[in-house]
N, C-alpha and C positions, 0 to 999 in steps of 0.2 A: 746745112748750116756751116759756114765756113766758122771756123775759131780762130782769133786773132790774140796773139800776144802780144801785151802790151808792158817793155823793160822799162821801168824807171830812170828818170836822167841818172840817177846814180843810183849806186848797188846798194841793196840796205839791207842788211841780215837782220832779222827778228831771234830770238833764241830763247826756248823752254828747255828746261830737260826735269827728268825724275830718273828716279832707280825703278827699277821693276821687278815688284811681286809677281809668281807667278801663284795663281790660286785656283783650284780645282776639287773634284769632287773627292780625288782620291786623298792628295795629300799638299801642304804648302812647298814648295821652290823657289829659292830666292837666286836671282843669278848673280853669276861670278862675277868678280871684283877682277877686271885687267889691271896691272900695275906696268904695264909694258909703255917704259916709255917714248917707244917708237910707232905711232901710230900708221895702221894697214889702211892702203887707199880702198877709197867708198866706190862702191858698184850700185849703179841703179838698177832697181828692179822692175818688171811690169810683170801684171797680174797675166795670167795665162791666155785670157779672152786677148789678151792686146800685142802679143808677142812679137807678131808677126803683120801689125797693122800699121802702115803709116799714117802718124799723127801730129801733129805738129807739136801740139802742148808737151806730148811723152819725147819728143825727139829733142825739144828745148830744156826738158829735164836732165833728159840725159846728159845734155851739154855742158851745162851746169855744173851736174856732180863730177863731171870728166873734170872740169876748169878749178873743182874744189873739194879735192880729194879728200882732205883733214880733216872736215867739218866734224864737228862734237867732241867729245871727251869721253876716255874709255870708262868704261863700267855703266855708262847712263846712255836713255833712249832720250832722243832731241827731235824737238819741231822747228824748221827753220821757214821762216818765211824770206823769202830771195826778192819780193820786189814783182813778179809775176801775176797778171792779172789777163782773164781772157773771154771770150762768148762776146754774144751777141743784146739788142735790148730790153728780149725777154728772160735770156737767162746768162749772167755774171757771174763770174768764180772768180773767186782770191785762189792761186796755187802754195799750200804749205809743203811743206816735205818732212817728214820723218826720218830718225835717221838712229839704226840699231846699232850703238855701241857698245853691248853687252856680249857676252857668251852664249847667248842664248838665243836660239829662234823663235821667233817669233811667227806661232804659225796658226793662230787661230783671231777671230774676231774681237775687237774690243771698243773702246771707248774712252775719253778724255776730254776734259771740260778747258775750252780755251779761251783767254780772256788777253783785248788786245788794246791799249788806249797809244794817243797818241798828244801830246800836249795836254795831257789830264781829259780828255775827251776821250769816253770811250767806242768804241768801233765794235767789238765783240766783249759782250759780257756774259760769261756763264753759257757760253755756246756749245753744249754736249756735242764734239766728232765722233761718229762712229770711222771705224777705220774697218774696214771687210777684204778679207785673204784675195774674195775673189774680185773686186772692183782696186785695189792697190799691190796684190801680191803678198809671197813671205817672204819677213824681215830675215836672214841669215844675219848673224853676228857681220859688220861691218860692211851692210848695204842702208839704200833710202830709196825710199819711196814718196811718188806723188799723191797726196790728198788735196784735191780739189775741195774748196769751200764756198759754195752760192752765196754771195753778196748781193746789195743792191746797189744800184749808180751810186748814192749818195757815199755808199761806203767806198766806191771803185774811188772816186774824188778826192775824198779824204786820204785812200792808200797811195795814191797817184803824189799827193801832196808830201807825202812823210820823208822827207830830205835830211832829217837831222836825227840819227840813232840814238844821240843823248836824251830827247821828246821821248821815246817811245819805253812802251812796257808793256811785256807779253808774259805770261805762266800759261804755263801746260800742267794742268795737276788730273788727280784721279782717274789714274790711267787703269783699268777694269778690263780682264779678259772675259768673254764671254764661254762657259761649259762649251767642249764640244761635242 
């Protein structure tokens, strides 16, 4: 199955972010506040199984985060969507990317409800991401990662069409680690 990406005529960032709890069995963690106002360039990560495999969509990632170091604001975890879309006509992905600007790693499995309209039309609503260590990797304080999202044509269309960043409106909330 070859995978094709497909860049928007023009570049369109989408942007969520939240602070992140960390919550677990033992005890709550909240992570640190950066106040540094010189932000450390972003490193992309791939998950282990991928490290060493040529891909196209992970090496367009890569690209990416090379050409836009700064992306997010320190203390908060960000989803960006870059405009990237790829697969074939049984299976569609919207590429988002996550991106750990906290202190903290992120090193276990979670979850996050994403919601994405575009001229008041919505495209994702209440779309629970799971995000998994071993299909995206761990977050270290100031890297991203790729989360691929299965769309359907209609939606590739509509993201295909989204040309004007002032139309659009994205949240990223309830961001949920899972026990490990």
């Amino acid at each position: 199955m070859k995978k094709v990406i497909v860049l928007m005529t023009s570049l369109f960032l989408l942007t969520g972010c939240v602070k992140v709890s960390f919550t677990g069995p033992k005890k709550e963690e909240k992570t640190s506040q950066s106040t540094s106002s010189k932000k450390e360039p972003l490193t992309f990560v791939r998950a282990d199984q991928y490290k060493d495999q040529d891909n196209e969509v992970l090496e367009a990632s890569e690209k990416f985060i090379k050409e836009h170091p700064t992306l997010g604001e320190a203390g908060k975890v960000f989803v960006f969507f870059p405009g990237y879309t790829f697969g074939n006509e049984e299976n569609r992905f919207a590429l988002f990317f996550i991106v750990n600007r906290t202190t903290t790693t992120i090193d276990r499995d979670g979850s996050f409800v994403l919601n994405l309209e575009y001229d008041g039309e919505p495209l994702f609503k209440d779309v629970t991401v799971d995000y998994e260590i071993n299909e995206s990797g761990v977050l270290k304080p100031n890297t991203a990662a790729a989360i691929p999202i299965k769309i359907t044509k209609e939606q590739e269309e509509k993201m295909k069409g989204m040309n004007d960043s002032s139309k659009a409106k994205m949240s990223f909330n309830d961001f949920k680690f899972k026990d490990k």
